[in-house]
N, CA, C and O atoms as CSV, one atom per row, in Angstrom:
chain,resi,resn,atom,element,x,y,z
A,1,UNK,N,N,7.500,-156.902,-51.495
A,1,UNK,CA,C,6.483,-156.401,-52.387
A,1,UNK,C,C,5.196,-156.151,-51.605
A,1,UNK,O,O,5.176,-156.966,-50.682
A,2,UNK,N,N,4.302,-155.507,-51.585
A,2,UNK,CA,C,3.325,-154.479,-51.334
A,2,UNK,C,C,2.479,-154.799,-52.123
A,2,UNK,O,O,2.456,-154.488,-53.313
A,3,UNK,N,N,1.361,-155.733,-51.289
A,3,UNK,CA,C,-0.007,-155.759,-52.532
A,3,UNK,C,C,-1.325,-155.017,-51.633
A,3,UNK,O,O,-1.276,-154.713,-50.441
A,4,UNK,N,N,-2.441,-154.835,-52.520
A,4,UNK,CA,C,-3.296,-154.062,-51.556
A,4,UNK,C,C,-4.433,-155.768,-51.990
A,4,UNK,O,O,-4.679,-156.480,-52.963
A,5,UNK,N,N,-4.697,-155.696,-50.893
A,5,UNK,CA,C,-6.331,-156.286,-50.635
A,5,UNK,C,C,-7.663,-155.890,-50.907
A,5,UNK,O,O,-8.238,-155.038,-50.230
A,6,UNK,N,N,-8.079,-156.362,-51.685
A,6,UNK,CA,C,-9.671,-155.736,-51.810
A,6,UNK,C,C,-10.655,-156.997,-52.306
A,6,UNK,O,O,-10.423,-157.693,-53.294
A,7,UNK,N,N,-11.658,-157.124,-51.523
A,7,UNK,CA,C,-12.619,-158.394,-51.709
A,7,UNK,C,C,-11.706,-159.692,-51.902
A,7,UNK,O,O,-11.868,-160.336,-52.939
A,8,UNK,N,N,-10.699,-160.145,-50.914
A,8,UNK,CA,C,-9.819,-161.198,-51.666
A,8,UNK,C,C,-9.118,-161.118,-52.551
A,8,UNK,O,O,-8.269,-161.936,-52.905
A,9,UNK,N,N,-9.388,-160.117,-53.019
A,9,UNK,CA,C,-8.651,-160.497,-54.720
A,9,UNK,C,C,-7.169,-159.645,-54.355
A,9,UNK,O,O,-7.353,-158.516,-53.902
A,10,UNK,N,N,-5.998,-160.001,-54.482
A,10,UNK,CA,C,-4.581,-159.095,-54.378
A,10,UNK,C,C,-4.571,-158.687,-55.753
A,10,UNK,O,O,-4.849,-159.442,-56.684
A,11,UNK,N,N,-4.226,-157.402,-55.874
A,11,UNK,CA,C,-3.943,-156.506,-56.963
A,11,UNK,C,C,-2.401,-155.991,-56.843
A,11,UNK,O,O,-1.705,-155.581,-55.914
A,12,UNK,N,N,-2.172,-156.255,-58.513
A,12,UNK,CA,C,-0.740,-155.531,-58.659
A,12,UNK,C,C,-0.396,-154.136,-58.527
A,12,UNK,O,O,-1.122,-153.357,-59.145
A,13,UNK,N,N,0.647,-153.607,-57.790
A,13,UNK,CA,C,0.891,-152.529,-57.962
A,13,UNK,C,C,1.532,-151.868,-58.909
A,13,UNK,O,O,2.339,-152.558,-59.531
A,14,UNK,N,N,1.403,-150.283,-59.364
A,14,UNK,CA,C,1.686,-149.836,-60.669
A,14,UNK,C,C,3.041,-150.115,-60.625
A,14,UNK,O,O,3.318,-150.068,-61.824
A,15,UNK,N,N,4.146,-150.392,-60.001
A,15,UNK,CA,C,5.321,-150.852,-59.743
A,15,UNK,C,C,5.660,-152.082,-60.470
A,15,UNK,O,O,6.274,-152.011,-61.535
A,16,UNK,N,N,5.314,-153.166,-59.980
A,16,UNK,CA,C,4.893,-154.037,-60.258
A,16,UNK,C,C,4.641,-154.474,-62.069
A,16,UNK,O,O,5.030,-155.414,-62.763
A,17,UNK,N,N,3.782,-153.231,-62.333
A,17,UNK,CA,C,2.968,-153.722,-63.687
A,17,UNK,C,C,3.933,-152.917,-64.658
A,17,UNK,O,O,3.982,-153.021,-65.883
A,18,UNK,N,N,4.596,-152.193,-63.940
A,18,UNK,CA,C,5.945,-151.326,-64.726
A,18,UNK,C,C,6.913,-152.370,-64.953
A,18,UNK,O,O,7.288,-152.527,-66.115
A,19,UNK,N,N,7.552,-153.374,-63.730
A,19,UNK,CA,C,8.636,-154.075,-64.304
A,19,UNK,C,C,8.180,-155.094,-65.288
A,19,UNK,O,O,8.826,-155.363,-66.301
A,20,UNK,N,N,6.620,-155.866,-64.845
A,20,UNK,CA,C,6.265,-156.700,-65.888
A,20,UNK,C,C,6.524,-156.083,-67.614
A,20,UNK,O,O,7.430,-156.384,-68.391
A,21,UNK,N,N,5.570,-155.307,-67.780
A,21,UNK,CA,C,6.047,-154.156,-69.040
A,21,UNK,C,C,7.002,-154.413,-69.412
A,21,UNK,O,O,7.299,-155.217,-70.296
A,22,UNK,N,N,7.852,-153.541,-68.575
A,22,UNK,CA,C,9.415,-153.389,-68.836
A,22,UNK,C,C,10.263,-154.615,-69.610
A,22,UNK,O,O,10.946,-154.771,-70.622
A,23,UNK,N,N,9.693,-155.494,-68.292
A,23,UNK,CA,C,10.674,-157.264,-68.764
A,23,UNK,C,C,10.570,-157.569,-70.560
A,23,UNK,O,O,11.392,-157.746,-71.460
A,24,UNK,N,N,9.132,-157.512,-70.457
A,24,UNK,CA,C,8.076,-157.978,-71.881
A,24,UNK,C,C,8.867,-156.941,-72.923
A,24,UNK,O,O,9.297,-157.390,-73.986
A,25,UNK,N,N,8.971,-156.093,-72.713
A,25,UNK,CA,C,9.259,-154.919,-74.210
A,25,UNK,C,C,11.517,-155.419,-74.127
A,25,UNK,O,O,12.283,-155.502,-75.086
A,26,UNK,N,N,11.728,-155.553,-73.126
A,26,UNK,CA,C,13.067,-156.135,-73.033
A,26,UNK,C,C,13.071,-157.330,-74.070
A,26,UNK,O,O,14.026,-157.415,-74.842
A,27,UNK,N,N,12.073,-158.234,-74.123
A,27,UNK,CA,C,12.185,-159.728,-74.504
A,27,UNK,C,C,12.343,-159.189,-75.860
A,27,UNK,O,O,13.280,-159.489,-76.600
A,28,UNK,N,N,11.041,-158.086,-76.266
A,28,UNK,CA,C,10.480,-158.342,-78.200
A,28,UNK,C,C,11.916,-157.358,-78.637
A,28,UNK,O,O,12.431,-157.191,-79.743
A,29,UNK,N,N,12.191,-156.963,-77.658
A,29,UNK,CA,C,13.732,-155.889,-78.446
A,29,UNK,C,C,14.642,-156.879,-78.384
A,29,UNK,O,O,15.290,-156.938,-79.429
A,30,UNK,N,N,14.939,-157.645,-77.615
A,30,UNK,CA,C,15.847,-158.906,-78.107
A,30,UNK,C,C,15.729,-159.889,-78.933
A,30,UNK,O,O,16.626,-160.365,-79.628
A,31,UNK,N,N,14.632,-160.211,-78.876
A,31,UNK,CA,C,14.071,-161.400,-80.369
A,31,UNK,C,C,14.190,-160.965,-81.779
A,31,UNK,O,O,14.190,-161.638,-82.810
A,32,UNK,N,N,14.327,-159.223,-81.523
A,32,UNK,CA,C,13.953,-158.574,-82.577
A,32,UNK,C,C,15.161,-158.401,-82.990
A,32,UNK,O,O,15.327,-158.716,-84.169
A,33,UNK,N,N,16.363,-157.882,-82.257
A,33,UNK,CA,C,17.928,-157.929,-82.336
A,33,UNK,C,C,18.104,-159.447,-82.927
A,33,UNK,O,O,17.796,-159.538,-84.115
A,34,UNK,N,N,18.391,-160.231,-82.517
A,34,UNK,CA,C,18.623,-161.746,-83.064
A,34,UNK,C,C,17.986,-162.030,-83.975
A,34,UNK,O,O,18.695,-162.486,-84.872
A,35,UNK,N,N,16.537,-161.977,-84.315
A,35,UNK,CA,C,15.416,-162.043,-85.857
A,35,UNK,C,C,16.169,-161.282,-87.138
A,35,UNK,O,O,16.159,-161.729,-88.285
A,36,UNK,N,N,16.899,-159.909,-86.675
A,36,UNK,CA,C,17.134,-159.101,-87.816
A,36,UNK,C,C,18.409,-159.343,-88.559
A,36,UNK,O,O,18.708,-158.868,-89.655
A,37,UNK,N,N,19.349,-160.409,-87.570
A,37,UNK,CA,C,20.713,-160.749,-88.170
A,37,UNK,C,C,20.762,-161.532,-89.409
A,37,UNK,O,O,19.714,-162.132,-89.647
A,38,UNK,N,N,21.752,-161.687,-90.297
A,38,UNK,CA,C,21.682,-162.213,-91.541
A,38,UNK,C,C,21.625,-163.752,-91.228
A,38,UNK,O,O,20.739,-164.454,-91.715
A,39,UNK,N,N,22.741,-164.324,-90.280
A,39,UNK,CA,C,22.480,-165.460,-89.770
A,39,UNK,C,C,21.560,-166.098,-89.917
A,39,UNK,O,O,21.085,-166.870,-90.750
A,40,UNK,N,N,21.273,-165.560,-88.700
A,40,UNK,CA,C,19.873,-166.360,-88.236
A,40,UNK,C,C,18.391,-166.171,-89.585
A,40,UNK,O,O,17.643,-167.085,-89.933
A,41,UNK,N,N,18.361,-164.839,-90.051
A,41,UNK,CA,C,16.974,-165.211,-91.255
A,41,UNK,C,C,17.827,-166.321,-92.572
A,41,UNK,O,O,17.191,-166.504,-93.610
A,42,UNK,N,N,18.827,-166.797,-92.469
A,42,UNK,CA,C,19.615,-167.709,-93.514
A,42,UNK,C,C,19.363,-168.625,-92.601
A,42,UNK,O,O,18.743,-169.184,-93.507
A,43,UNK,N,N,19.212,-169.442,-91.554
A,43,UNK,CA,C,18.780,-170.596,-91.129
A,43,UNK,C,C,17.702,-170.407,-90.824
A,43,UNK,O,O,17.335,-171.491,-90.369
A,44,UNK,N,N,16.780,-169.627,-90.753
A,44,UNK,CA,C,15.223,-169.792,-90.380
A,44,UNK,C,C,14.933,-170.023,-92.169
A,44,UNK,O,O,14.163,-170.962,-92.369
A,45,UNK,N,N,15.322,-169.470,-93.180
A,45,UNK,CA,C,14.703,-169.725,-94.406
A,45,UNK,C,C,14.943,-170.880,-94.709
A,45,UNK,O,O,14.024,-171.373,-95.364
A,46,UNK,N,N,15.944,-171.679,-94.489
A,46,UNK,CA,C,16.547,-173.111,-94.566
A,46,UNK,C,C,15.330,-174.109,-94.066
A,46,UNK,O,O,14.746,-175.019,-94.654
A,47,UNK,N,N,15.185,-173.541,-92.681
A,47,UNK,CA,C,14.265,-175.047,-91.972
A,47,UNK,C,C,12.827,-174.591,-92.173
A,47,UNK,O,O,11.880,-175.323,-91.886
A,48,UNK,N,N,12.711,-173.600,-92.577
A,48,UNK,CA,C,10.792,-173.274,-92.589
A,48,UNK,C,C,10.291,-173.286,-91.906
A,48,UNK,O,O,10.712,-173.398,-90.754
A,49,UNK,N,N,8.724,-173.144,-92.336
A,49,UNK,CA,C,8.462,-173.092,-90.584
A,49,UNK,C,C,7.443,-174.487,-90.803
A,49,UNK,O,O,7.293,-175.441,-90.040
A,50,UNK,N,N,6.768,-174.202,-92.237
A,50,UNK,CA,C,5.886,-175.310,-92.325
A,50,UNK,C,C,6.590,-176.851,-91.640
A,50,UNK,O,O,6.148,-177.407,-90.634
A,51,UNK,N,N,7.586,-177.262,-92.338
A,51,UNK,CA,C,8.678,-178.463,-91.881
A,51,UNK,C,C,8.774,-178.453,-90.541
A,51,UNK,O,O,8.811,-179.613,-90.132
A,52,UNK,N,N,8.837,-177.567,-89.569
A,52,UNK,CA,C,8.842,-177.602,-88.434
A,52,UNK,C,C,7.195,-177.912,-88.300
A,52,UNK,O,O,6.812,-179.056,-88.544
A,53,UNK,N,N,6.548,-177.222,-88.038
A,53,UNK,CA,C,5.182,-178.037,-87.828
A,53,UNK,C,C,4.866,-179.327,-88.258
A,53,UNK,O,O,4.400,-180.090,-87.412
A,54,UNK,N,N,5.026,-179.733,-89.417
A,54,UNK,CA,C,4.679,-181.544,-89.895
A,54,UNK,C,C,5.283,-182.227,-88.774
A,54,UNK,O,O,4.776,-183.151,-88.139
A,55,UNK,N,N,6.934,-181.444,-88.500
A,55,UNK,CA,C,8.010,-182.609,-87.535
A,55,UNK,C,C,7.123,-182.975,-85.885
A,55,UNK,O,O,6.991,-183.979,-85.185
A,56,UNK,N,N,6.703,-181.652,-85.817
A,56,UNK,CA,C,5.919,-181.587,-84.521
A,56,UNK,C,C,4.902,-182.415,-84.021
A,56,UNK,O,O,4.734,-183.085,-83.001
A,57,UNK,N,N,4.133,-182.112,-85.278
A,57,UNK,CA,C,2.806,-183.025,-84.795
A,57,UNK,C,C,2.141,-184.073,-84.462
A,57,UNK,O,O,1.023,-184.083,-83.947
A,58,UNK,N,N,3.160,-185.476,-84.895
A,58,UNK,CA,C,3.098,-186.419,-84.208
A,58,UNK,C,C,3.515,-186.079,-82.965
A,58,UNK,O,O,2.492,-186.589,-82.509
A,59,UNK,N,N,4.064,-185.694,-82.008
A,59,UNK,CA,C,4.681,-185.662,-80.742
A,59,UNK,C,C,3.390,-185.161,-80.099
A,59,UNK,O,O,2.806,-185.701,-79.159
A,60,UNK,N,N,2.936,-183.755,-80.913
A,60,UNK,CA,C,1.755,-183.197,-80.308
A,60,UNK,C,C,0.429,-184.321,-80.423
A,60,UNK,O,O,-0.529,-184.317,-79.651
A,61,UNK,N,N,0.540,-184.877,-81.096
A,61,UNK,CA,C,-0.932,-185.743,-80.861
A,61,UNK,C,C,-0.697,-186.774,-80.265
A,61,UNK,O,O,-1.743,-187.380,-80.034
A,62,UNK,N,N,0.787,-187.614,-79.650
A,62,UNK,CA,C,0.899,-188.422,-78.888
A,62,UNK,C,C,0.773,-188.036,-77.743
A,62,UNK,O,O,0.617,-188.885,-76.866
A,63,UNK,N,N,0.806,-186.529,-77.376
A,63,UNK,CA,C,0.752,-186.179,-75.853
A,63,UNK,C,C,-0.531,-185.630,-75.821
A,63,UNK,O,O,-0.506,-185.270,-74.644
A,64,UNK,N,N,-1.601,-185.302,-76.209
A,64,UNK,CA,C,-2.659,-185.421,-75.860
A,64,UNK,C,C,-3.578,-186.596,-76.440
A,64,UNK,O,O,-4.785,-186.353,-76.420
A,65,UNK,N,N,-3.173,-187.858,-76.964
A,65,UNK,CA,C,-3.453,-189.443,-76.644
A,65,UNK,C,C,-3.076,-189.421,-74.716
A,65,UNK,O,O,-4.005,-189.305,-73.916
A,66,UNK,N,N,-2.220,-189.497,-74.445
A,66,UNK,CA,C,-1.069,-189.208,-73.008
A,66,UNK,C,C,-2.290,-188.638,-72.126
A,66,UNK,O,O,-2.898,-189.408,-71.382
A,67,UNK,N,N,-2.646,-187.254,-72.220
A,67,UNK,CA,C,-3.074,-186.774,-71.778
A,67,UNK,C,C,-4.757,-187.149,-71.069
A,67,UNK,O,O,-5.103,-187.415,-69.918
A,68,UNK,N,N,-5.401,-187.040,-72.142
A,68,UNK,CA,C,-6.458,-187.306,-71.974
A,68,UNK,C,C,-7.091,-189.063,-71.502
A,68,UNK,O,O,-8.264,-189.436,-71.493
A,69,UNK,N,N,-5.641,-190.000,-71.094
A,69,UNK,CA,C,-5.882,-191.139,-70.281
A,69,UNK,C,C,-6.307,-190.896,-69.110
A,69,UNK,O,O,-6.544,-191.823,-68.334
């Protein structure tokens, strides 16, 4: 890979910022394939999302107790 130099700072090349792109619009067309199946929106309506957050948040506030020692 081929970066150019300028004041320190390495800059991406348009190459570069093409495959990043690329990867990224790959990901939301696959999430989006798997999101749209009957399946899967019949177990995402099941567990919610709220229920998932309550389950979370003790864990999340024990690790930044953790953290901030």
């Amino acid at each position: 890979m081929e970066r150019n130099a300028q004041n320190g700072n390495s800059q991406m090349s348009d190459r570069d910022t093409l495959f990043l792109l690329g990867g990224a619009a790959f990901v939301l067309f696959g999430a989006g394939l798997l999101l749209s199946t009957d399946t899967v929106k019949r177990y995402l309506g099941q567990v919610g999302v709220g229920d998932l957050v309550q389950a979370t948040m003790p864990d999340v506030d024990k690790y930044l107790k953790l953290r901030s020692m």
